[in-house]
C-alpha positions as CSV (number, residue, x, y, z in Angstrom):
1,X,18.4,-5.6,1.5
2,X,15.7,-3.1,0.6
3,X,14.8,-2.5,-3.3
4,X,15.8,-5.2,-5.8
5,X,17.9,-4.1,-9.0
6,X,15.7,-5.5,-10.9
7,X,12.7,-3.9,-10.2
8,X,14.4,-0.3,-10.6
9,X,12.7,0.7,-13.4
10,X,9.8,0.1,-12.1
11,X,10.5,2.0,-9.1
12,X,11.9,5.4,-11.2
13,X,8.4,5.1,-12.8
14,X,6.0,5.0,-10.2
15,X,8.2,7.0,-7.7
16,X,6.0,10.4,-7.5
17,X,8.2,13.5,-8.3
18,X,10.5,15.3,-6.1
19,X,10.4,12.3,-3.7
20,X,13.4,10.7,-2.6
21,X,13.7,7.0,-1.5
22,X,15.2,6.3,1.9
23,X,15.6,3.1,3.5
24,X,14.7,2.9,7.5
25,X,14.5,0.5,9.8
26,X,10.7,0.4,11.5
27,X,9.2,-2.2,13.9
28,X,5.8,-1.9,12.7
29,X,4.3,-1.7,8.6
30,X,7.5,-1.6,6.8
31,X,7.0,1.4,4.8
32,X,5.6,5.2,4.6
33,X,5.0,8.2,2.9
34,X,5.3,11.7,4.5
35,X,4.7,15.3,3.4
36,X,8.7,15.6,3.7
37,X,9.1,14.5,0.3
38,X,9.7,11.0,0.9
39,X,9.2,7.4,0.7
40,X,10.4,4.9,3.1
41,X,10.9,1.4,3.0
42,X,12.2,-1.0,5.9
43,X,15.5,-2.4,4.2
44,X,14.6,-6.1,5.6
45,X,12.0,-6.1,2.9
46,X,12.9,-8.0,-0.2
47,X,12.3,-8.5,-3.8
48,X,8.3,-8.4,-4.7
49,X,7.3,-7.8,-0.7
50,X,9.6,-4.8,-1.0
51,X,8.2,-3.9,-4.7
52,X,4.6,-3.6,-3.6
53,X,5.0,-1.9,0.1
54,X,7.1,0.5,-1.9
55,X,4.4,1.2,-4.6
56,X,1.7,1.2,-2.3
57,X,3.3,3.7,-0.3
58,X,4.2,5.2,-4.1
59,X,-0.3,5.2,-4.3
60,X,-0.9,7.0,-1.1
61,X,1.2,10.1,-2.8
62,X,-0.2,9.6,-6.1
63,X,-3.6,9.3,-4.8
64,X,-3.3,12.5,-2.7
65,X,-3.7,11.1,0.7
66,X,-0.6,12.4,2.3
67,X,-2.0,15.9,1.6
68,X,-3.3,18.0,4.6
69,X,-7.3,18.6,3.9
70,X,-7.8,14.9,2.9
71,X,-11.1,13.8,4.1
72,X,-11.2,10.3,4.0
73,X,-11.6,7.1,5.7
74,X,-8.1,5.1,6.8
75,X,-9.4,2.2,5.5
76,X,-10.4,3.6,2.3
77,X,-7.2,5.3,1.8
78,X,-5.5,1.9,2.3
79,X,-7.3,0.0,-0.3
80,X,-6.9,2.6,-2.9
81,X,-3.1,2.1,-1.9
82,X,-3.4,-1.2,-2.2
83,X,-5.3,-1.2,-5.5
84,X,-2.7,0.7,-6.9
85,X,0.2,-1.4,-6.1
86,X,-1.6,-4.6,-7.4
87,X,-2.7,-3.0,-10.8
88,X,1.2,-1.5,-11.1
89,X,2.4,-4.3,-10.5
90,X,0.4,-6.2,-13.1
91,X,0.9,-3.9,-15.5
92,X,4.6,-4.2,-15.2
93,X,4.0,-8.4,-15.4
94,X,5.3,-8.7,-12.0
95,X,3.5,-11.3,-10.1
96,X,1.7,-9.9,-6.7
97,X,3.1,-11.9,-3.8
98,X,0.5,-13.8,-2.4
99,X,1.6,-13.1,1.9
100,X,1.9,-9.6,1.3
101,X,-1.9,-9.4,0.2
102,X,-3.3,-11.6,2.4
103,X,-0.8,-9.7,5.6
104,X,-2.5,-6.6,4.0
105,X,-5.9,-8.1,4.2
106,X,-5.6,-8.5,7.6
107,X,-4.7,-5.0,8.7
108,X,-7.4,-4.0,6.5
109,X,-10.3,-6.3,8.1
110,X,-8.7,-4.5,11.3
111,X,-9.4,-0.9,10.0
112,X,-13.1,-1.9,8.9
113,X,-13.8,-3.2,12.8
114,X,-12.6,0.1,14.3
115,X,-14.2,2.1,11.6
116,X,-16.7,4.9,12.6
117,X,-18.7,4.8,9.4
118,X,-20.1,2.7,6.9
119,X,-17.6,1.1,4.8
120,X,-18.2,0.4,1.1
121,X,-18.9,-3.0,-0.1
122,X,-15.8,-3.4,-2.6
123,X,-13.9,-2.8,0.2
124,X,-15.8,-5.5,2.2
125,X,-15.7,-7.8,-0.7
126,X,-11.9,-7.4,-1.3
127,X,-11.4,-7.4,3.1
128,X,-13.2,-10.8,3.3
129,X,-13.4,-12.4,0.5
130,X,-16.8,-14.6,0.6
131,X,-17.8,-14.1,4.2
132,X,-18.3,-10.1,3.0
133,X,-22.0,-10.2,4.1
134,X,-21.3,-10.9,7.5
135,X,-19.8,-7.5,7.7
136,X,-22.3,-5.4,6.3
């Protein structure tokens, strides 16, 4: 199904220049960005799911961390993904689809557990929610 008409303006907005949007079918995340220009998005993704993998992806370019010499944490670059594609998407009035966040969440409490450093606590905070201490 991949991105939803109605969300196309959207999408020419964010998209980051000279990239091209590709639809591929993956088995594992759904989407990414690569230093070949381009954006991809798993075509079984649909409607607002689809709208923020593909603007998340959209904040990993925008954000600089598909460049070679970025220095920085995986789960660090993921939340800043993240952060972007639920600010864009409010912005935009588009309602942030609950499952997505929470499946996001979830990878992301998996990236603090195998991290090598300290993570930061807004990151903790928006991981786990209340139980944040515990994974100081």
């Amino acid at each position: 199904m991949g991105l939803d008409v109605k969300y196309l303006s959207i999408f020419e907005r964010h998209k980051p220049k000279g990239y091209a949007y590709k639809e591929k079918r993956m088995s594992k995340y759904y989407a990414y960005a690569i230093n070949d220009r381009a954006i991809y998005l798993d075509p079984r993704l649909e409607g607002r799911d689809a709208l923020y993998t593909f603007l998340h992806e959209c904040g990993h370019v925008h954000l600089r961390h598909c460049h070679a010499g970025a220095n920085v944490p995986e789960w660090r670059e993921e939340y800043e993904a993240d952060q972007y594609a639920i600010n864009a998407m409010r912005a935009e009035g588009v309602a942030v689809p609950r499952e997505r966040v929470q499946w996001r969440k979830r990878l992301m409490r998996v990236l603090i557990e195998e991290a090598d450093e300290p993570v930061d606590e807004e990151v903790l905070r928006w991981a786990y929610g209340r139980e944040w201490r515990k994974h100081v």
